[in-house]
C-alpha positions as CSV (number, residue, x, y, z in Angstrom):
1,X,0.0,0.0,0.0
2,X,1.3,3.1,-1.2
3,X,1.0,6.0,1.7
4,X,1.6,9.4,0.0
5,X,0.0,10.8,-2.9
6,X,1.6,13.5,-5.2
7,X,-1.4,15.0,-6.8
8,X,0.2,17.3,-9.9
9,X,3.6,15.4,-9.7
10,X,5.0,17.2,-12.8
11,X,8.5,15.9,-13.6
12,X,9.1,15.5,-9.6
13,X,11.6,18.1,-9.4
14,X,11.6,18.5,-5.7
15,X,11.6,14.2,-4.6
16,X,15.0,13.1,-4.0
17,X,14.3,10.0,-4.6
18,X,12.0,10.3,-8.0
19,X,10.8,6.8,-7.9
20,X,9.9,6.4,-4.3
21,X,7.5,3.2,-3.9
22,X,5.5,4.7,-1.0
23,X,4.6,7.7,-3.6
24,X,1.7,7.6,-5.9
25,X,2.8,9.9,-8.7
26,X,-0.7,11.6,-10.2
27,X,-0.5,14.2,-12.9
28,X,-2.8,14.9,-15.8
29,X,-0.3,15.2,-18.2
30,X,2.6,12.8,-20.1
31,X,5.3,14.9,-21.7
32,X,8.7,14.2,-23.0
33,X,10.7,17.3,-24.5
34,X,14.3,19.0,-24.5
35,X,14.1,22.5,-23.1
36,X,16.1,25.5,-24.5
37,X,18.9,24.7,-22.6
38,X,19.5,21.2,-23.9
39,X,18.1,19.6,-20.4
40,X,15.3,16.4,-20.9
41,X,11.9,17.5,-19.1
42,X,9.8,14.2,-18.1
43,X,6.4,13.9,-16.9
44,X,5.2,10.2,-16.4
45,X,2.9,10.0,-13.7
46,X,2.0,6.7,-11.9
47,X,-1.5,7.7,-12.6
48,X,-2.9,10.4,-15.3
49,X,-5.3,12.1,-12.9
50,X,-7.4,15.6,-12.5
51,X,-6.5,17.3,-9.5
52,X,-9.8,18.7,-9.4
53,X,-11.7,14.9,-9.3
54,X,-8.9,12.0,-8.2
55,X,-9.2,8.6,-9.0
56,X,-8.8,7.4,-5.6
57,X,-11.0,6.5,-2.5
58,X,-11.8,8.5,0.7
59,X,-9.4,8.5,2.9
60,X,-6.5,7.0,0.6
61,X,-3.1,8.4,1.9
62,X,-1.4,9.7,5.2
63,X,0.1,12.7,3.4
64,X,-0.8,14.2,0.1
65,X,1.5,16.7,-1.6
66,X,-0.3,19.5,-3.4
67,X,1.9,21.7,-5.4
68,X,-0.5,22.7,-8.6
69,X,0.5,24.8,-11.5
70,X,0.7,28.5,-10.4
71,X,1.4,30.2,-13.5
72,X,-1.2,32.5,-15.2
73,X,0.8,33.8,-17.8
74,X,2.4,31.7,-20.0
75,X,2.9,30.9,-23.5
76,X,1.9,27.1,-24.5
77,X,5.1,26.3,-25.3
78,X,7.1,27.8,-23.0
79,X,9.7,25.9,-21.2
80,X,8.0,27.6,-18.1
81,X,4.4,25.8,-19.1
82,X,6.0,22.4,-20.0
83,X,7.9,22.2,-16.8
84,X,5.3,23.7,-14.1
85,X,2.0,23.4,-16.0
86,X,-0.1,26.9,-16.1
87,X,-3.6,27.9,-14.7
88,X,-6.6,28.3,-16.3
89,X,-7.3,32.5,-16.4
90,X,-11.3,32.4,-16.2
91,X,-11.3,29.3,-13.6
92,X,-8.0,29.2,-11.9
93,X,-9.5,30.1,-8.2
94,X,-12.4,27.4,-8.5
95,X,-10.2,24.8,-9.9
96,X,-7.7,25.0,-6.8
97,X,-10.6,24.9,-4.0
98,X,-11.9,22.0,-6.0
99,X,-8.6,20.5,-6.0
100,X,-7.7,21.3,-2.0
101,X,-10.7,19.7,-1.5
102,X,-10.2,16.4,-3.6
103,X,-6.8,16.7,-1.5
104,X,-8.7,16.6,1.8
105,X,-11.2,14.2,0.6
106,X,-8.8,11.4,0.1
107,X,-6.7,12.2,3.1
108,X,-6.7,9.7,6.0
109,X,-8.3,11.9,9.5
110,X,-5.4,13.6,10.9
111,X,-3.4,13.2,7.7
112,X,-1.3,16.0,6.9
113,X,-1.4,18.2,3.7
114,X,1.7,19.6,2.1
115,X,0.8,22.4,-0.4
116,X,3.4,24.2,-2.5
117,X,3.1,27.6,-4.2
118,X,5.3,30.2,-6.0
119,X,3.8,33.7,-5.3
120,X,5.6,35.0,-8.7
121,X,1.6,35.8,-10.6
122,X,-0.5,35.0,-7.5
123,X,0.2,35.8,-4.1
124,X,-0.1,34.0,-1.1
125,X,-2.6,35.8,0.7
126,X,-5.1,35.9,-2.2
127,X,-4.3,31.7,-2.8
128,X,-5.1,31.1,1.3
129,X,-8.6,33.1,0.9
130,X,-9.8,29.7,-1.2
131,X,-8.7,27.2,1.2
132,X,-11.8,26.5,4.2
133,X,-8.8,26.0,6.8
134,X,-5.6,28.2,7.8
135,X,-2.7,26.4,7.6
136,X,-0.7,25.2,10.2
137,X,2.7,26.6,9.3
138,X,5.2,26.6,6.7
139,X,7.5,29.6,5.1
140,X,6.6,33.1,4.6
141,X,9.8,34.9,3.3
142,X,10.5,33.4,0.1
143,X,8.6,33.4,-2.9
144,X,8.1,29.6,-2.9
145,X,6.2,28.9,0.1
146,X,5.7,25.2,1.7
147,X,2.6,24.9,3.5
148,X,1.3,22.4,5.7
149,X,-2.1,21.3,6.8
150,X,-4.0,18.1,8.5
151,X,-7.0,17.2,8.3
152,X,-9.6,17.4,11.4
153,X,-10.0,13.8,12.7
154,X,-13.8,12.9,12.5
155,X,-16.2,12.7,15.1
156,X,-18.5,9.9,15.7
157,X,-21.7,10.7,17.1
């Protein structure tokens, strides 16, 4: 059983190890290409999968990683939209609460979220407006920002 779920895995430029069995790698995208500077940019998810409407059960994973597109401007063939992906202009703000809360959804109670954003076109405090919960903690002085969440444990009447 796989235990963590990358949900826009992209070319997994942040995992040190790239092919980590506990990982579920889920993007909705394949690409293969050689960027303008001669480097090889792969994107072969595990599992071609919406962020917005997962694949996967309730309560799936222990940790999710959530670290969407965040550009709004970029040309279609930019190196910048083939390597992080790019935002839908007219939807962009419903598409990541959807997607936070297909995150949530199939996060185990008191499993932990671990968003990422860049701040270059959106800000951080416009981004945390979507989101039903404040976060717990993460970085505030860089323009990349790691973020982390958990979900509340339920209840039972």
């Amino acid at each position: 059983m796989q235990r963590i779920l990358d949900a826009c895995c992209g070319s997994r430029m942040f995992w040190f190890d790239k092919d980590n069995p506990d990982v579920v790698y889920a993007d909705n995208r394949e690409l293969s290409d050689t960027l303008c500077d001669g480097r090889t940019l792969n994107v072969a998810p595990d599992v071609i999968a919406d962020f917005r409407s997962m694949p996967f059960a309730d309560e799936s994973f222990y940790m999710v990683v959530f670290d969407p597109p965040h550009l709004l401007q970029a040309g279609t063939e930019s190196w910048l939209a083939k390597k992080y992906g790019r935002l839908n202009r007219d939807t962009w703000r419903e598409d990541l609460k959807r997607g936070f809360a297909e995150c949530m959804r199939v996060l185990k109670p008191n499993g932990t979220l671990i968003f990422k954003w860049n701040e270059d076109q959106v800000s951080l405090s416009e981004l945390k407006k979507l989101f039903p919960q404040p976060p717990l903690f993460g970085n505030k002085r860089s323009k990349t920002h790691w973020i982390v969440f958990m979900k509340e444990q339920r209840v039972e009447a």
